[in-house]
C-alpha positions in Angstrom: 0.0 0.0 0.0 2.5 2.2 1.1 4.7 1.7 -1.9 1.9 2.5 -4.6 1.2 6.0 -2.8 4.9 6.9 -3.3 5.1 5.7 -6.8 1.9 8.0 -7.5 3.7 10.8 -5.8 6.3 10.7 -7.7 4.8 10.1 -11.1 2.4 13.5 -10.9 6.2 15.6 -10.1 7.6 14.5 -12.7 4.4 14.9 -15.3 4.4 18.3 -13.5 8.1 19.3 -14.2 8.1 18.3 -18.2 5.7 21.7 -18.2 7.6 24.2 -17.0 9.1 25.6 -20.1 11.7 24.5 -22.9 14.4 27.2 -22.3 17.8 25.7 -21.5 18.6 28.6 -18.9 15.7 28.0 -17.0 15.9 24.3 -17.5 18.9 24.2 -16.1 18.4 26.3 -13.3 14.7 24.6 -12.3 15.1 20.9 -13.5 15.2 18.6 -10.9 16.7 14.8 -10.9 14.1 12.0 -11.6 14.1 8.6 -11.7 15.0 8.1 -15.5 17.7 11.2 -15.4 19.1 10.4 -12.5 20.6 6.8 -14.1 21.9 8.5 -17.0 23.6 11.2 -14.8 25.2 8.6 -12.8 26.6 7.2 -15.7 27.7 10.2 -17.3 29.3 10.9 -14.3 31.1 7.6 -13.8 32.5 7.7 -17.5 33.8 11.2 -16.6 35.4 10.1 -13.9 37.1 7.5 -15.5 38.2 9.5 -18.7 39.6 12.5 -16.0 41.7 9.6 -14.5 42.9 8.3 -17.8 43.7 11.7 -18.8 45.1 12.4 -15.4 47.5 9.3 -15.8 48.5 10.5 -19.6 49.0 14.2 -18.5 51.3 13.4 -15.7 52.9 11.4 -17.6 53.8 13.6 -20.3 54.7 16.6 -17.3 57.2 13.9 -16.7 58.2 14.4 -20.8 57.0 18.0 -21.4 55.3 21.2 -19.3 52.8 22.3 -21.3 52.2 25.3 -19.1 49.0 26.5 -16.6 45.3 26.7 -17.6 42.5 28.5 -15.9 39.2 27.0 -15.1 36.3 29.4 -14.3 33.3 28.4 -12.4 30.2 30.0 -13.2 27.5 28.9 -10.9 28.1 25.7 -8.4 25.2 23.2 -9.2 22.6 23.7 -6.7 19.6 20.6 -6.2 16.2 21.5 -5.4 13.6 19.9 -3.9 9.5 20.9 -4.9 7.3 20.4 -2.0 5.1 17.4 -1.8 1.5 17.7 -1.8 -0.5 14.6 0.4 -3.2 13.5 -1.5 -6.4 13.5 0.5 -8.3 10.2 -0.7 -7.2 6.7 0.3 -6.3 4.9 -2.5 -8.6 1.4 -2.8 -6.9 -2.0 -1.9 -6.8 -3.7 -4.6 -5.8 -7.6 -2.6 -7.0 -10.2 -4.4 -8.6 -11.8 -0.7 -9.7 -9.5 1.8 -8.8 -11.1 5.3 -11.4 -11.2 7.5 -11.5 -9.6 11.4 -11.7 -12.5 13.4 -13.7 -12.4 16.5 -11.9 -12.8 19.9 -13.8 -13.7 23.4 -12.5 -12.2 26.3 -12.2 -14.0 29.7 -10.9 -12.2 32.5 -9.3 -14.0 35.8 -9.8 -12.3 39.0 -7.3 -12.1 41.8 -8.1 -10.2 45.0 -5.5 -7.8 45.5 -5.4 -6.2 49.1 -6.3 -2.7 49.4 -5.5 0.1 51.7 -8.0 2.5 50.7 -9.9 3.4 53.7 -13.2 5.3 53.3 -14.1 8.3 54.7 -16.6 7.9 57.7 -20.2 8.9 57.0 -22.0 11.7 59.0 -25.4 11.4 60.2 -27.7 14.1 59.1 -28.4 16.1 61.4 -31.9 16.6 62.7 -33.8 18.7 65.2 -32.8 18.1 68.9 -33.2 19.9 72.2 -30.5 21.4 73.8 -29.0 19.1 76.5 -30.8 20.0 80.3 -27.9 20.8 82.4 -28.0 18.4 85.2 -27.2 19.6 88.9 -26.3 18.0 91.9 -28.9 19.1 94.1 -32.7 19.8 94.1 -34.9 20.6 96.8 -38.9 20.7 96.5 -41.3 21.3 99.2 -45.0 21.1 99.3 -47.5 22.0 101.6 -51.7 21.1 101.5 -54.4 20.2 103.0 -55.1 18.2 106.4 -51.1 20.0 107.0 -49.9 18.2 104.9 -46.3 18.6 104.5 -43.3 17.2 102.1 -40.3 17.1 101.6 -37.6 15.9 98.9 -34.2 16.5 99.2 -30.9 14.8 97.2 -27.4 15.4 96.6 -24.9 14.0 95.3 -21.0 15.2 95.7 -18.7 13.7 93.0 -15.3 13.2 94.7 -13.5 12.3 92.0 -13.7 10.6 88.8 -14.0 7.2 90.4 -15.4 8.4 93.6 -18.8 10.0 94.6 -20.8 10.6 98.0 -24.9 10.5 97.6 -27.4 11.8 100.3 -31.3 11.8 100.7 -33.9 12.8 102.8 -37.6 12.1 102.1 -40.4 13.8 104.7 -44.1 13.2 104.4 -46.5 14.0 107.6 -50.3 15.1 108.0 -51.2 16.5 111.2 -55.0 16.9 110.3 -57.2 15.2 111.8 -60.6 12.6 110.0 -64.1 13.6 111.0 -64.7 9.9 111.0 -62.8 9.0 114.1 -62.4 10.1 117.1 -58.7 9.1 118.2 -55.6 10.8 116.5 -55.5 10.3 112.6 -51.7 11.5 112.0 -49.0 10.0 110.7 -45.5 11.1 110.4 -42.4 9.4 108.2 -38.8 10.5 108.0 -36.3 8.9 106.3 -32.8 9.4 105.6 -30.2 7.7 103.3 -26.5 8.3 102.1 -24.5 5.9 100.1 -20.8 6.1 98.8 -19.6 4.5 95.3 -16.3 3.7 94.1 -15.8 2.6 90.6 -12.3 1.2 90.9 -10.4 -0.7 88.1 -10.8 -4.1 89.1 -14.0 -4.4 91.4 -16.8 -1.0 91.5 -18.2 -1.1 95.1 -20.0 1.1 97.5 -21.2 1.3 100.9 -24.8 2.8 102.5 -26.4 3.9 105.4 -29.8 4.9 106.6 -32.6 6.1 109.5 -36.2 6.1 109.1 -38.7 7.3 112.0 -42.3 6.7 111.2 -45.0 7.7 113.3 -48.6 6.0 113.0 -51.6 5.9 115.2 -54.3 3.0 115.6 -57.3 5.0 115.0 -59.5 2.6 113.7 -61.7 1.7 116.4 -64.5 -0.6 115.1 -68.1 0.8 115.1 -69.2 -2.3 116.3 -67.9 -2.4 119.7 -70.0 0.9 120.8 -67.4 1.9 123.4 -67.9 5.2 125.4 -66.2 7.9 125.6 -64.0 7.4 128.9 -62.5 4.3 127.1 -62.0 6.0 124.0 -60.3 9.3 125.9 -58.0 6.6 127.6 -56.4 4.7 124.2 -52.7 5.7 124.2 -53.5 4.9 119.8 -49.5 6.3 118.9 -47.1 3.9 117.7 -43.8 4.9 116.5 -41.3 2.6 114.2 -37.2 3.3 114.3 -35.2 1.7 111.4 -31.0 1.7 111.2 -29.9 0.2 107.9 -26.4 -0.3 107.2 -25.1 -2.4 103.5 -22.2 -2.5 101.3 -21.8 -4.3 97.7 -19.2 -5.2 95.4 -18.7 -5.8 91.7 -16.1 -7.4 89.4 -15.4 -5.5 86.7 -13.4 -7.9 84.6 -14.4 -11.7 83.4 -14.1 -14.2 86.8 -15.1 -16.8 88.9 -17.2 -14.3 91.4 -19.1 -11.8 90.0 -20.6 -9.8 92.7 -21.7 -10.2 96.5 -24.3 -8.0 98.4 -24.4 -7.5 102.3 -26.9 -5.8 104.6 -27.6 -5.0 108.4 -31.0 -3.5 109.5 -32.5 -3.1 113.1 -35.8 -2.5 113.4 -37.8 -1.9 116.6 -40.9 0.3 118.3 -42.0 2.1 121.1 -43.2 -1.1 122.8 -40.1 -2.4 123.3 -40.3 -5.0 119.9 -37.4 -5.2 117.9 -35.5 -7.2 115.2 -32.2 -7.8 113.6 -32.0 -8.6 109.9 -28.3 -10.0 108.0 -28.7 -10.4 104.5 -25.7 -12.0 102.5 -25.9 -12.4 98.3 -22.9 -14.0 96.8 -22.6 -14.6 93.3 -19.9 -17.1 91.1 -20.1 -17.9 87.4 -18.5 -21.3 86.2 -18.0 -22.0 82.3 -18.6 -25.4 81.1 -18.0 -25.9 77.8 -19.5 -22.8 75.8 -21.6 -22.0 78.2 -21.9 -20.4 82.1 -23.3 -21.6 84.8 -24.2 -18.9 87.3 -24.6 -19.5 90.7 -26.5 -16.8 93.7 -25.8 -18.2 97.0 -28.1 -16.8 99.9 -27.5 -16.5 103.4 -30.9 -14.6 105.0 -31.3 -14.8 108.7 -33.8 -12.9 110.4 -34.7 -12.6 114.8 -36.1 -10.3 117.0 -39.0 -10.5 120.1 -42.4 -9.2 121.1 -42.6 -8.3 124.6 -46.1 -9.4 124.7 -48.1 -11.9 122.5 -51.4 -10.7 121.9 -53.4 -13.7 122.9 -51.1 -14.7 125.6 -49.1 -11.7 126.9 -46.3 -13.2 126.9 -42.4 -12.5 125.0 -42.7 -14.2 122.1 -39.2 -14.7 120.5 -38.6 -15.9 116.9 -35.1 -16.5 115.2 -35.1 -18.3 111.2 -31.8 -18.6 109.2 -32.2 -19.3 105.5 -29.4 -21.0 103.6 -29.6 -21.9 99.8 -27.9 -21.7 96.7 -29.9 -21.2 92.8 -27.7 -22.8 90.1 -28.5 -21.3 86.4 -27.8 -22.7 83.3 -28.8 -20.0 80.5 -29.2 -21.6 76.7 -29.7 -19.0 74.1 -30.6 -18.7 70.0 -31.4 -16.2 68.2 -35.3 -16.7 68.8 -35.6 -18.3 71.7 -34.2 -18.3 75.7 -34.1 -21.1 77.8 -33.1 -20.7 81.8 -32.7 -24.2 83.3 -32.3 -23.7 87.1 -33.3 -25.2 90.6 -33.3 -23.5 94.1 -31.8 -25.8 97.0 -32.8 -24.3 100.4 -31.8 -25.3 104.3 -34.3 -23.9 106.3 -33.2 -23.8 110.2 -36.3 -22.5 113.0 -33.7 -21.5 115.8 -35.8 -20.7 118.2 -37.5 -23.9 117.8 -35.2 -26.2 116.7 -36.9 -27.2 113.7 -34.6 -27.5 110.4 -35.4 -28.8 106.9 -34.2 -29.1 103.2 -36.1 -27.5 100.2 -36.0 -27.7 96.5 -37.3 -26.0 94.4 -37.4 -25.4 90.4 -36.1 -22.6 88.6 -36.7 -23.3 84.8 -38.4 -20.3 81.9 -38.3 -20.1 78.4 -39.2 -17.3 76.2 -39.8 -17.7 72.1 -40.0 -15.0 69.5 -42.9 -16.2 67.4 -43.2 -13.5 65.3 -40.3 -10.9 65.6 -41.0 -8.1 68.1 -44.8 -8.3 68.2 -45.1 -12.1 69.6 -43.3 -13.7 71.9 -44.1 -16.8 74.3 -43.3 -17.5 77.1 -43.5 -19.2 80.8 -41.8 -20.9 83.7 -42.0 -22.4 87.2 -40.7 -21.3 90.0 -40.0 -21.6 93.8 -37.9 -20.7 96.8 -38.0 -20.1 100.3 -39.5 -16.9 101.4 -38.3 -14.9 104.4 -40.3 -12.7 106.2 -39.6 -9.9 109.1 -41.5 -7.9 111.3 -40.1 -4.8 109.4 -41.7 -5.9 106.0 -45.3 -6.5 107.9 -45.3 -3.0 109.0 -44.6 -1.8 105.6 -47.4 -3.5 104.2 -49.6 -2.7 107.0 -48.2 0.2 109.4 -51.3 -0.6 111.9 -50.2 -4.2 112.8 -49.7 -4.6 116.3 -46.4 -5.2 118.0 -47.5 -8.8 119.8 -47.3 -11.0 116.7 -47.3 -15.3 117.8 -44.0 -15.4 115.3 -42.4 -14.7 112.3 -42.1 -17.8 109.5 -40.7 -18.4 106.1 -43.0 -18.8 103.3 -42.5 -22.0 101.7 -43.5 -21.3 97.5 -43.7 -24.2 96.6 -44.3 -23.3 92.8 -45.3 -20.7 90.7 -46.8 -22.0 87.4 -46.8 -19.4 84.7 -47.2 -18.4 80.9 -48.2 -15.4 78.6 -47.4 -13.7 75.8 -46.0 -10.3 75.3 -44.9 -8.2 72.5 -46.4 -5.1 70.2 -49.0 -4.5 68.7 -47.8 -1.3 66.6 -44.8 0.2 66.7 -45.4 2.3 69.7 -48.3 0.2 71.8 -47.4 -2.7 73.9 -49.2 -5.6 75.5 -48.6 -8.4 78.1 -51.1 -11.1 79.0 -49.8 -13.8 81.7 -52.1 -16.6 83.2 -50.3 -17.7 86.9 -50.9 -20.9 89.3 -49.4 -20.4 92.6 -48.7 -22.7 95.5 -48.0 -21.7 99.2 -47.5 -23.0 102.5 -47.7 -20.3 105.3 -48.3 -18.0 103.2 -48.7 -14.5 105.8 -52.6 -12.9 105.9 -53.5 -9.9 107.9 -56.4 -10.2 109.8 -58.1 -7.9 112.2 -57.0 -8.8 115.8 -60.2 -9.1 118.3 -61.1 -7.0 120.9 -58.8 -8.0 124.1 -59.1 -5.2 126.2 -59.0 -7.8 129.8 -55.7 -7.0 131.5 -54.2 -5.2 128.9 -55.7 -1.4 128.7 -52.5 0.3 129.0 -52.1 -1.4 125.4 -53.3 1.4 122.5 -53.7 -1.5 119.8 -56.0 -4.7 121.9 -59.2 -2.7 120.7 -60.2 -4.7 117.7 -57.9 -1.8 116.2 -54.9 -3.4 114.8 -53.8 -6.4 112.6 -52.4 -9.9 113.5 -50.8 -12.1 110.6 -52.2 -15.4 110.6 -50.7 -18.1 108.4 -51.9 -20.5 105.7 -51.8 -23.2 102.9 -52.5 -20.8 99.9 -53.2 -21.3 95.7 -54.2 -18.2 94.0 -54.9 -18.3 90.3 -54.0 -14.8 88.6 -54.8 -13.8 85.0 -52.7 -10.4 84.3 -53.2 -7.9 81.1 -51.2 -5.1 80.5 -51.4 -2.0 77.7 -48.8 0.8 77.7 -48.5 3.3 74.5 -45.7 6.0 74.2 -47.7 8.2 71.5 -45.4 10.3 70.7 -41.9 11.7 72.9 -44.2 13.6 75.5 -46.9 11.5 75.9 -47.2 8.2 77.7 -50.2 6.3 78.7 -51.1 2.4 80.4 -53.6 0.8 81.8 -53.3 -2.8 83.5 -55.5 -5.2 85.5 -55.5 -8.5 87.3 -58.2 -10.8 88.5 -57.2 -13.5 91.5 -58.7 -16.6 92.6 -57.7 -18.0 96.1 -58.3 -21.1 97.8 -57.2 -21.4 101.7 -56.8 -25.0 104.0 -57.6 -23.7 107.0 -58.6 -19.9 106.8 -62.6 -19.0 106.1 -61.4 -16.8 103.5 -57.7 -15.0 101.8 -58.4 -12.4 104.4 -57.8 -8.3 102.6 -56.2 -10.0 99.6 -58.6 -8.7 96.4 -60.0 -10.5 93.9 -59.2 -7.7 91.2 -57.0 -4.4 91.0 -55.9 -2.6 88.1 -54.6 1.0 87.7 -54.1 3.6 84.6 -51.3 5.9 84.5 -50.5 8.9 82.4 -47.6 11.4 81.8 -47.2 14.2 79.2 -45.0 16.8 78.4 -47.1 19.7 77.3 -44.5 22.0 76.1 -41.0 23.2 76.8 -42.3 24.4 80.6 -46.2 22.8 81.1 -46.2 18.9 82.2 -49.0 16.4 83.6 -49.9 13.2 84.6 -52.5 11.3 86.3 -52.8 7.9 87.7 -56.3 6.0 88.8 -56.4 2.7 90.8 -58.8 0.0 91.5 -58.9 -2.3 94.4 -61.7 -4.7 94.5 -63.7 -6.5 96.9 -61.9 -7.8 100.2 -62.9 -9.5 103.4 -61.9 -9.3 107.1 -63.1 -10.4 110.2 -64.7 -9.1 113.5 -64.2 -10.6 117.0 -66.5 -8.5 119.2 -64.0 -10.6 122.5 -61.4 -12.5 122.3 -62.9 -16.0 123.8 -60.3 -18.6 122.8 -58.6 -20.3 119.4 -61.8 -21.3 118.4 -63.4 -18.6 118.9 -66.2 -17.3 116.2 -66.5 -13.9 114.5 -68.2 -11.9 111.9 -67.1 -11.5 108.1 -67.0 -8.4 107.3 -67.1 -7.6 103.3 -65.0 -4.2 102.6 -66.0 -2.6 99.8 -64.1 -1.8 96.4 -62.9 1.4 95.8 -60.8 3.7 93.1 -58.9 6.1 93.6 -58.1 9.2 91.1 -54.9 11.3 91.3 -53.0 13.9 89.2 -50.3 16.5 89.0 -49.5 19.7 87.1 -46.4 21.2 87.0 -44.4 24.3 85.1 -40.7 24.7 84.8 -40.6 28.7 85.5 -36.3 27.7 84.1 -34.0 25.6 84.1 -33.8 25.7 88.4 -37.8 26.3 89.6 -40.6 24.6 88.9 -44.0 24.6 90.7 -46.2 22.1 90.8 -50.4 21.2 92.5 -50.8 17.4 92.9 -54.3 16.5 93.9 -55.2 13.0 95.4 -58.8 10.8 96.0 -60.3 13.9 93.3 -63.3 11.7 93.7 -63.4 12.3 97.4 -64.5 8.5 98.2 -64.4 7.7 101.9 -63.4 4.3 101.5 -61.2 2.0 103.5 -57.9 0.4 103.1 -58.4 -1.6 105.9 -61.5 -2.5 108.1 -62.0 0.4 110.3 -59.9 2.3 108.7 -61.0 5.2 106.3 -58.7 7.7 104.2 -58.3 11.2 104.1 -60.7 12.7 101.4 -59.9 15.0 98.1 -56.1 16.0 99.3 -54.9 19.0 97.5 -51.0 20.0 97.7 -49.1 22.9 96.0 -45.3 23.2 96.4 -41.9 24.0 94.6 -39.0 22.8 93.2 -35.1 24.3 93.2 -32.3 22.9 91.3 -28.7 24.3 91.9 -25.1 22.9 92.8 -24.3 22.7 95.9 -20.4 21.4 95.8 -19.1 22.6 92.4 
């Protein structure tokens, strides 16, 4: 190809040349060498050369003989070569091949080898989106509140952080009422103090802290059944005060890193009264984890001991002493998936009556399982349970401040099982539900029952007028069903509403005596705006039953049942945050104003009303 284009070339100069013009001069000056010329020049030159060299030879030969003289040669003009510009030509000449080869198709295949990279990403940013400016948080706050009936309270917390690690907490809580119910005539106040403090260290190996506390709680037995008609001169010489002292002392410890003990909890509390009752309480929680295999086996070992006296029994008048030390241990083996949990357990219990010398061994089951049946909105699940249940004169009163202080003993509660299963989950993204059905078996199981009158040799005594509690014991199975609703509508708004429905069946005891056979309650919390908030709570308490023993006449002695009725009981707050440091608040409790009773003989204050004030600041920075 390339060889035809320069033949071509070459062909149109030379055509090109021939018509320049026929004058020798300008011949001479413009012609230019071609192919043809160029041969006979080179032979014209070589036969020149060779004639010059034989005439060269002859000449200096014939120097040699003769010396013909000098000659002059002129030049005229040295021969100058040029060179006409080429002109490309613009159009591809055709092929003119015989056989046109044809492209052949290739297939590509490529082999991949992973090559290691070290381009690192840049990290994404979340967009951002509207948030609230973080609430600065101080160390101390202070409200008071004062309302109706005098009613006075009082909240109070601290907390001093003594180092990074290190930090020292104090409380005091006050609630009193000093007004006194239309309904009866002896003293209706009450009156409870209580102070805490509590010091935490969170050190490298092991975070632990110590704690302290006093309560002092006044309460009077005011509730002086109808029945009993007394007059006026026995009424004017009740001495109806009773007043509780509690000292609390505990410390706990927790590993921080992976080992065999994980934790241990210890605490001290006396508790005792103005008549001379008291009681000592040692609590002691160990806990171990053991691997085996790929999975741990945790182990909580107990050590609950409990004694104190009564200086007089209520029946009898006599001390009455009672001393129980609980020893057990609850092996766990937990099996997880991703769907399911499965706790396989079992409670061993040594049960020693020291003041009787009565000791025994317990075991109980430990064993619940839980199933996601459909992700987040159903899960299964259900267990059954036991242990060894202790009990103390200072948990009594907390259920029931008006017991009296002449109880015939304190005893464990041996729960034998507790049978359950439910379901629980969502049923939108922001409402939640939990339905349970229970089965529960107990032996001893503690009922307070309204003690009889007993006023024979013991007047000086301000509870033996059918106007305190006694805690009898009993063989107990209550069947429960439990339903549960709670919805967070939005970030200020929360509401739920709950209820459960009991069944009860006693050995020995007419009746589960003030245990109902349905409660439920509905709460409610909302955020109105950046300084208004809300909330309200309602509960229900169904039908109970108590006794009444007009005189006490013996252990067999015969009373009346005494049906108390149900009751509800509405309540709710308003608040506004003036800044960031005072607030005010109203709270108003029993808005219905229902005279019901807690317990028999004993009716609450009506529609309460409260107004008070909050102050946040820092006290130690």
């Amino acid at each position: 190809m390339f060889s035809i284009y320069k033949n071509t070339r070459a062909s149109a100069s030379l055509s090109h040349r021939k018509t320049v013009t026929d004058n020798p001069q300008l011949a001479t000056r413009n012609w230019q060498p071609t192919t043809k010329n160029h041969r006979h020049f080179l032979f014209l030159a070589f036969a020149l050369l060779c004639v010059s060299g034989v005439f060269a030879q002859e000449k200096e030969g014939k120097e040699e003989k003769e010396n013909i003289g000098t000659e002059t040669v002129n030049v005229v003009k040295p021969y100058k070569a040029t060179v006409s510009d080429a002109f490309k030509i613009r159009e591809v000449p055709a092929a003119e091949d015989s056989v046109l080869l044809q492209k052949k198709e290739i297939n590509y295949s490529i082999f991949s080898v992973p090559v290691a990279s070290t381009f690192v990403p840049a990290k994404g940013k979340v967009a951002g989106i509207g948030k609230k400016k973080r609430e600065y948080l101080y160390d101390t706050y202070l409200s008071l509140g004062l309302g109706n009936y005098s009613t006075a309270l009082l909240d109070f917390y601290t907390s001093a952080e003594i180092s990074k690690d290190q930090s020292f907490d104090i409380g005091l809580n006050h609630h009193s009422a000093q007004g006194q119910l239309d309904e009866t005539e002896l003293d209706t106040k009450f009156f409870d103090t209580k102070l805490e403090a509590a010091y935490k260290n969170a050190g490298r190996f092991y975070r632990w802290g110590v704690n302290g506390g006093l309560q002092h709680q006044i309460y009077n037995w005011y509730g002086l059944p109808a029945q009993a008609g007394f007059d006026e001169a026995v009424i004017n010489s009740i001495d109806e005060k009773q007043t509780y002292y509690t000292a609390s002392l505990g410390g706990n410890i927790e590993a921080v890193e992976e080992s065999v003990f994980t934790g241990a909890e210890l605490s001290l509390k006396r508790f005792w009264d103005a008549h001379d009752s008291g009681e000592n309480r040692v609590v002691l929680n160990p806990s171990f984890r053991f691997p085996v295999g790929e999975e741990l086996i945790t182990a909580h070992v107990f050590a609950d001991y409990v004694g104190g006296e009564f200086k007089y029994e209520y029946y009898t008048g006599e001390k009455s002493k009672y001393s129980n030390l609980l020893l057990g241990v609850n092996p766990n083996l937990v099996i997880a998936g991703e769907d399911y949990t499965i706790n396989l357990g079992a409670s061993v219990f040594y049960g020693m009556d020291i003041e009787n010398d009565d000791n025994d061994f317990y075991i109980y089951p430990k064993v619940n399982a839980s199933y996601r049946l459909v992700e987040e909105y159903v899960t299964i699940y259900g267990g059954v349970e036991g242990g060894l249940d202790q009990n103390s004169y200072y948990d009594f009163v907390q259920d029931n401040v008006y017991v009296a202080p002449a109880l015939m003993g304190v005893t464990p509660t041996d729960r034998q099982y507790d049978a359950y299963v439910g379901m629980k989950g969502k049923l939108s993204s922001n409402v939640g539900y939990n339905l349970k059905g229970s089965y529960r078996a107990e032996n001893n199981k503690p009922l307070f029952r309204a003690n009889p009158v007993n006023i024979s040799g013991n007047e000086n005594h301000g509870y033996v007028y059918g106007n305190s509690f006694g805690v009898v014991y009993d063989d107990v199975t209550t069947f429960s069903a439990f339903g549960e609703i709670h919805a967070d509508i939005d970030r200020n708004l929360t509401l739920g509403i709950n209820a459960e429905v009991f069944g009860y069946n006693t050995d020995n005891q007419e009746e589960a005596w003030n245990l109902p056979i349905v409660k439920g309650s509905f709460f409610g919390d909302y955020q109105i705006d950046e300084h208004w908030f809300a909330g309200a709570n309602i509960f229900y308490v169904g039908q109970r039953k108590d006794m009444y023993v007009p005189e006490f006449a013996g252990e067999e002695q015969q009373g009346e049942v005494v049906k108390l009725d149900s009751y509800f009981d509405a309540n709710a707050h308003l608040g506004y945050h003036i800044d960031q440091q005072w607030s005010v608040f109203v709270k108003a409790n029993n808005i219905a104003n229902n005279q019901y009773a807690r317990w028999m003989n004993y009716p609450v204050q009506g529609f309460q009303i409260l107004g008070g004030i909050t102050y946040k600041f820092d006290l130690w920075k």
